[in-house]
C-alpha positions as semicolon CSV with decimal commas, in nm:
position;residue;x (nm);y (nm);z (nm)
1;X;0,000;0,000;0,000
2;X;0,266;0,222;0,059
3;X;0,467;0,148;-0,252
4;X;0,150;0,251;-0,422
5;X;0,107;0,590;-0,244
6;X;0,406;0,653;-0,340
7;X;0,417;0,581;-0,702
8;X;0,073;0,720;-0,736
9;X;0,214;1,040;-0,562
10;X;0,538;1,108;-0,769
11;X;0,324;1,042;-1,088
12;X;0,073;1,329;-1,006
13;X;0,335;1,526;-0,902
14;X;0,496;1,449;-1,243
15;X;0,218;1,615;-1,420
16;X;0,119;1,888;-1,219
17;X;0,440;2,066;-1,150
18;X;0,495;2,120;-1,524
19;X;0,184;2,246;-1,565
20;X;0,155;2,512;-1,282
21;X;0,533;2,579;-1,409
22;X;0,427;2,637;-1,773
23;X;0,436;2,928;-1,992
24;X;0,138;2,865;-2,214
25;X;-0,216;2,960;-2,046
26;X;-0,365;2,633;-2,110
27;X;-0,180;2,299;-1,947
28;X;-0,307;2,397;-1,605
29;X;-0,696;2,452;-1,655
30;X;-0,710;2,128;-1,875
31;X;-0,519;1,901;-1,654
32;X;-0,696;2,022;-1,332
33;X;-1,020;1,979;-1,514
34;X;-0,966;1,666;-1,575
35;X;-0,926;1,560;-1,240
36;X;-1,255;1,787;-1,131
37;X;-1,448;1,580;-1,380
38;X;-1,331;1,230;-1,228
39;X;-1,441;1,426;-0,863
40;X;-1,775;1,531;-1,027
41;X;-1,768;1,122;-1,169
42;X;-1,698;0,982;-0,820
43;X;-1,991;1,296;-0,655
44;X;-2,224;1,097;-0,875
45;X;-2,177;0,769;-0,790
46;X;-2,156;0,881;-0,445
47;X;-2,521;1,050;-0,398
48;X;-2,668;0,733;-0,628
49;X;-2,592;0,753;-1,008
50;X;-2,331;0,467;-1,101
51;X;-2,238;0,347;-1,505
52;X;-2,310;0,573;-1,773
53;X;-2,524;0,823;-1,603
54;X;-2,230;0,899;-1,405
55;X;-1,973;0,931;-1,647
56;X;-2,245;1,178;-1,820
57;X;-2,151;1,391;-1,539
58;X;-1,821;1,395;-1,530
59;X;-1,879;1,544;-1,940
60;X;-2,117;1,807;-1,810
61;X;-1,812;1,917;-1,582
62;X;-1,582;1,871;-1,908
63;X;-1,812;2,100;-2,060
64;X;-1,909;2,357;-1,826
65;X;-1,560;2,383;-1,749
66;X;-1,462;2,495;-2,133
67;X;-1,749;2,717;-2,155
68;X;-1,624;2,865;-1,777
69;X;-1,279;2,873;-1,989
70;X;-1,417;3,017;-2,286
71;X;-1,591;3,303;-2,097
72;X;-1,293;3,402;-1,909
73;X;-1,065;3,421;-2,214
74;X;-1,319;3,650;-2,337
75;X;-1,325;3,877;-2,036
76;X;-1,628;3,782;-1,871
77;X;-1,541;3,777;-1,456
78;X;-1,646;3,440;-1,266
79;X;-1,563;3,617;-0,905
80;X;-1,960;3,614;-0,929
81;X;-1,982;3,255;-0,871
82;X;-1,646;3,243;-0,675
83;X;-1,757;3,436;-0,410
84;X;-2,119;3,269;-0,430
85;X;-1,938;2,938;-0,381
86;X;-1,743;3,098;-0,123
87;X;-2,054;3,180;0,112
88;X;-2,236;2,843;0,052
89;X;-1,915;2,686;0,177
90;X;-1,932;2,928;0,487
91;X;-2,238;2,874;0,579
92;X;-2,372;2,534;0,417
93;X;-2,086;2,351;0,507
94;X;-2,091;2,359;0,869
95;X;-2,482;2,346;0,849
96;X;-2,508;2,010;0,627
97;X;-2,265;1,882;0,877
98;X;-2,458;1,969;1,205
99;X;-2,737;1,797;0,979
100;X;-2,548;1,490;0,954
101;X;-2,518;1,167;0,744
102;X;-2,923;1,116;0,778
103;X;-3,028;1,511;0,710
104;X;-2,736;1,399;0,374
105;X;-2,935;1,133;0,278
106;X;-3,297;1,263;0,302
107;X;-3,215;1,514;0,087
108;X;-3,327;1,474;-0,295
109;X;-3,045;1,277;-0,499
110;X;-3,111;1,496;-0,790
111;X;-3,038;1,800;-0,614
112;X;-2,728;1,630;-0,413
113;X;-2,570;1,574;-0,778
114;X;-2,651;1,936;-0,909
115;X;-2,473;2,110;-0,580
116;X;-2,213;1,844;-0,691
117;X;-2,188;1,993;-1,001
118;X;-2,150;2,312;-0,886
119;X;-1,903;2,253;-0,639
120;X;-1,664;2,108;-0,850
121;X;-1,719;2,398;-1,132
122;X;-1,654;2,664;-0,896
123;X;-1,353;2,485;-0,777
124;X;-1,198;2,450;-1,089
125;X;-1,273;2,865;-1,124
126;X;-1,095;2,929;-0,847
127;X;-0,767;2,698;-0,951
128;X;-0,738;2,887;-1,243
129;X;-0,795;3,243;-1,165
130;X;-0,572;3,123;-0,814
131;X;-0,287;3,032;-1,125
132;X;-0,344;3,374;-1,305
133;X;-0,288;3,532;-0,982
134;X;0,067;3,387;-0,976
135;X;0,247;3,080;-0,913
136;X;0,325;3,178;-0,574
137;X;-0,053;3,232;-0,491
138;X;-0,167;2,918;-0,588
139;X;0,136;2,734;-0,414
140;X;0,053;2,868;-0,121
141;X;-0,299;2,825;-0,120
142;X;-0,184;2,446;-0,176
143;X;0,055;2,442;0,075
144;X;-0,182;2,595;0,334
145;X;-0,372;2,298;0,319
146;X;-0,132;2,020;0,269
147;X;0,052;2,109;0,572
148;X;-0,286;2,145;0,761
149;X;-0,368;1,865;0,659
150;X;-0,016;1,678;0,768
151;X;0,002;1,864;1,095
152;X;-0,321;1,773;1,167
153;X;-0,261;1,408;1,117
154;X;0,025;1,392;1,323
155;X;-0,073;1,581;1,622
156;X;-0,428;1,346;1,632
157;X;-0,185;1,072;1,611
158;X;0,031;1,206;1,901
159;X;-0,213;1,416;2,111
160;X;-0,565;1,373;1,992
161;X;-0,770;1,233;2,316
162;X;-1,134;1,476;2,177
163;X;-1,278;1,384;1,887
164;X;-1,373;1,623;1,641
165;X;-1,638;1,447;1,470
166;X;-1,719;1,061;1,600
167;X;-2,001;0,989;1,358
168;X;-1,860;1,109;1,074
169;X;-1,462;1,111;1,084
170;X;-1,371;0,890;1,398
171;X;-0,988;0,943;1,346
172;X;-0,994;1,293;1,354
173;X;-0,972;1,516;1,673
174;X;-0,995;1,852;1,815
175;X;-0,566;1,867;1,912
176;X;-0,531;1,796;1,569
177;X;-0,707;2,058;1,423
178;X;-0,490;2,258;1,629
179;X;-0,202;2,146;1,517
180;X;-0,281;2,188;1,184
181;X;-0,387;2,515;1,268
182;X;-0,029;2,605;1,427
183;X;0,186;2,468;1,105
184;X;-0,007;2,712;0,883
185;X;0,093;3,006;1,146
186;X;0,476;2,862;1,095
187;X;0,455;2,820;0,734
188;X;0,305;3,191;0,721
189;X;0,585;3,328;0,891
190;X;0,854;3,113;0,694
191;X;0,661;3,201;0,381
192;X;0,694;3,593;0,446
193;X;1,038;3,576;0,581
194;X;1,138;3,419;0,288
195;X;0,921;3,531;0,003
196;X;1,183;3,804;-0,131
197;X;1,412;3,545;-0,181
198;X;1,212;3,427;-0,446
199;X;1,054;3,711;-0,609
200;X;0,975;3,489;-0,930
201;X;0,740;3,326;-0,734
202;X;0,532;3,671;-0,723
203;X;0,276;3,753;-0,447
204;X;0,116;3,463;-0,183
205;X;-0,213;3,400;0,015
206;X;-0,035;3,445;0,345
207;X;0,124;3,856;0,145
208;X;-0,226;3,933;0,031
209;X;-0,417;3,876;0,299
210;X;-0,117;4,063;0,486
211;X;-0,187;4,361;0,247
212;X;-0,520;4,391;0,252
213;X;-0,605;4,298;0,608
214;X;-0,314;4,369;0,844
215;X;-0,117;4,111;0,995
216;X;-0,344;4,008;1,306
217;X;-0,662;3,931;1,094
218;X;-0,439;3,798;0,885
219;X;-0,322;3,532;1,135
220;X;-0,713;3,532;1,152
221;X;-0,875;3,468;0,819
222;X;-0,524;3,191;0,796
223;X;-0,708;3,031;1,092
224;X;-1,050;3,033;0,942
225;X;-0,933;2,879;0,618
226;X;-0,831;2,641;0,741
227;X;-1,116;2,494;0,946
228;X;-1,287;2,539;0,596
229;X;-1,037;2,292;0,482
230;X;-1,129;2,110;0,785
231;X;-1,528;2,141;0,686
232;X;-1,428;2,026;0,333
233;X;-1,291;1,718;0,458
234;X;-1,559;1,623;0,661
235;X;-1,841;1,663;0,404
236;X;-1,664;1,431;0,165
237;X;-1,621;1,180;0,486
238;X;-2,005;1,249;0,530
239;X;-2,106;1,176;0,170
240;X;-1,887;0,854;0,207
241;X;-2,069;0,705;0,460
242;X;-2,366;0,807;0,361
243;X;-2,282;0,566;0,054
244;X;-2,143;0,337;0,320
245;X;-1,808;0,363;0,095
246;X;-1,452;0,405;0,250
247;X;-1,327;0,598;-0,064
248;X;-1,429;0,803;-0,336
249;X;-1,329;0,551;-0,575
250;X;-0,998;0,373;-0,682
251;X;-0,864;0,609;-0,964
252;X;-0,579;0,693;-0,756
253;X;-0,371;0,375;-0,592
254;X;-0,318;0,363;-0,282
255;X;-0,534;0,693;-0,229
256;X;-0,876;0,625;-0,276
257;X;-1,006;0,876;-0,527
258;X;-0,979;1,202;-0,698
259;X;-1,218;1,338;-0,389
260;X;-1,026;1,178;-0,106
261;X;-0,749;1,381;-0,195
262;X;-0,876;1,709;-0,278
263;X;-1,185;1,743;-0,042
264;X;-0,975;2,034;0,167
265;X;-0,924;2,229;-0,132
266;X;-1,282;2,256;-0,260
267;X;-1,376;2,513;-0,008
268;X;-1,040;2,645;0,041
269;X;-0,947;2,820;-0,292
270;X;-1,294;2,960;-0,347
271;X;-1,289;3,132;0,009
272;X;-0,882;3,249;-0,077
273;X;-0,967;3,431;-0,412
274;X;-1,274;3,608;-0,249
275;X;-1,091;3,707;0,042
276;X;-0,789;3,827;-0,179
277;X;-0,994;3,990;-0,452
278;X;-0,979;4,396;-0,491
């Protein structure tokens, strides 16, 4: 299993550091939307649409995604439906968690799959625009979450006695989120002590919310992000056991699916471009 993290994890690597590295406008929006559209492919299946009729979804994010594409090449702004995605993050995600795996499941399928859909499309958005803001915005937005995301493993592993979540996410705990929350304060600091040494990388999260906030809500909004990550998570936990599934699927080996590994990010990169927006 381990071997196959690992392979799986340098080949994805493989493809996406050229691409966010790249030149030309278009190898990052079409690789990351090809991994939305297996998330929107495993959202189906998850919320009850399996064979064809799932794979039909995974083409409507394929093709909303172009047509999100086309309309941004022509100068039409999305920040509409960033920031709308932003709010239903803040404020349905913690409230279809309080509802739980049953309020999940008595909820129409149809309109489960739709709020799928748009989930994943205004995800994708916000990757792209996050990329046109500069390498080093997007990294960090990455970053913020990957090292929550570690930390937070680590310190439920070490110190987690609370648990955040029993019902839906046994294994994750209250002194984890806190630790995850304290390795984004480090990596904050490290990034702005650092960031003139590489001024190719351009601006970060952790500078813009800096510039536009001050850095004590700063510190703050860093914090709020990422118990959004946090919330992100735990909805794709609840929609996996309200399909009494353990993964999202087996695209990835060793990793479960596309969803397992970018649940965080969902409501983490829409919330980041709205907060950094002028």
């Amino acid at each position: 299993m381990l071997g196959q993290r690992i392979v799986t994890a340098i080949v994805l690597l493989a493809l996406l550091i050229p691409a966010l590295w790249s030149d030309a406008a278009w190898p990052f929006p079409l690789l990351t939307l090809a991994f939305l559209a297996a998330a929107g492919w495993e959202w189906a299946r998850l919320n009850g649409t399996a064979g064809p009729p799932a794979a039909a979804w995974a083409a409507a994010v394929v093709l909303a995604g172009l047509l999100a594409w086309w309309a941004m090449q022509t100068g039409t702004s999305l920040h509409g439906l960033v920031v709308l995605a932003a709010l239903a993050w803040l404020f349905g995600g913690p409230w279809a968690l309080r509802a739980g795996i049953d309020g999940w499941s008595r909820a129409p399928a149809s309109a489960r799959r739709v709020l799928g859909l748009g989930v994943v499309i205004a995800a994708w958005v916000a990757l792209v625009e996050a990329r046109v803001q500069g390498l080093g915005f997007v990294l960090s937005v990455f970053c913020t979450v990957w090292v929550a995301d570690i930390a937070a493993y680590a310190g439920g592993r070490a110190f987690g006695r609370r648990k955040l979540a029993p019902r839906i996410s046994p294994g994750k705990s209250w002194e984890g989120a806190v630790c995850g929350v304290l390795a984004v304060w480090l990596l904050a600091w490290g990034w702005w002590a650092l960031q003139s040494s590489w001024p190719a990388l351009g601006p970060s999260l952790f500078s813009a919310l800096n510039e536009r906030f001050g850095p004590g809500p700063a510190i703050l909004l860093l914090t709020g992000l990422v118990a959004m990550s946090v919330v992100g998570d735990l909805f794709e936990s609840l929609l996996k056991r309200a399909a009494h599934v353990k993964d999202s699927s087996r695209l990835l080996p060793g990793h479960g699916g596309v969803l397992d590994r970018i649940d965080a990010l969902l409501p983490v990169f829409p919330l980041a471009l709205a907060l950094t927006w002028r």
